[in-house]
N, C-alpha and C positions, 0 to 999 in steps of 0.2 A: 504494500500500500504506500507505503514511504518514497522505495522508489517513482511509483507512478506519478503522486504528485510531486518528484521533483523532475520530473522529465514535462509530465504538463507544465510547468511553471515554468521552467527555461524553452520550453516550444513556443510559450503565449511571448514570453521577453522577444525571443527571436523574433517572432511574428512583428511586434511592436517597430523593431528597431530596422529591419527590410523590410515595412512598410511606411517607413519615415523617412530613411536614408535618402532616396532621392530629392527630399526637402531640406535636409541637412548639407547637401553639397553647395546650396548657396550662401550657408552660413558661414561664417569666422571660425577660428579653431577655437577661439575663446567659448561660443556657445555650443559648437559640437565637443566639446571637454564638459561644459555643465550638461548636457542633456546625455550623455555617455554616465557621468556621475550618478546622475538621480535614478537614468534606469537601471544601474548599479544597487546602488542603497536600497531602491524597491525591491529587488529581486533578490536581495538578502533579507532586508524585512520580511517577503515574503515566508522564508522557511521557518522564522520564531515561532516554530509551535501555532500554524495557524489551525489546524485541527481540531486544537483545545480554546482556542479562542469563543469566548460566551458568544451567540450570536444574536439577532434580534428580539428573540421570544425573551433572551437573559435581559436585556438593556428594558425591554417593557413592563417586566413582572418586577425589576428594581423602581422605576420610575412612579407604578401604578399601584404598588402593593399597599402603600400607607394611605391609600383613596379607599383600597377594598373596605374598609369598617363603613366609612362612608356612605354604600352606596350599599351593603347588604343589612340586613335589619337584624 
């Protein structure tokens, strides 16, 4: 499983980065250096344990929980 998502995750970077490159070749080396950076940084970000990351239903049952008194009788 580990590996899969890290072969998905550097396929989508790839993806990313040969479908921009031809927009990148009128830029400077200064902004093809920061945007080479950032999709770097993402694409490490990405593997931190995104798996276990809480996802939406986590962030709404935190949000909404101290409402439930409220709203049940």
């Amino acid at each position: 499983m580990r590996l899969q998502f890290i072969i998905f995750i550097t396929l989508g970077t790839s993806l990313i980065l040969w479908l921009e490159w031809p927009k990148l070749k009128k830029w400077g080396t200064k902004e093809k250096a920061v945007f080479l950076s950032l999709l770097a940084v993402i694409w490490i970000f990405l593997f931190l344990d995104v798996p276990d990351t809480p996802g939406t239903p986590t962030v709404d049952e935190f949000l909404f929980k101290p409402l439930k008194s409220l709203i049940q009788p």
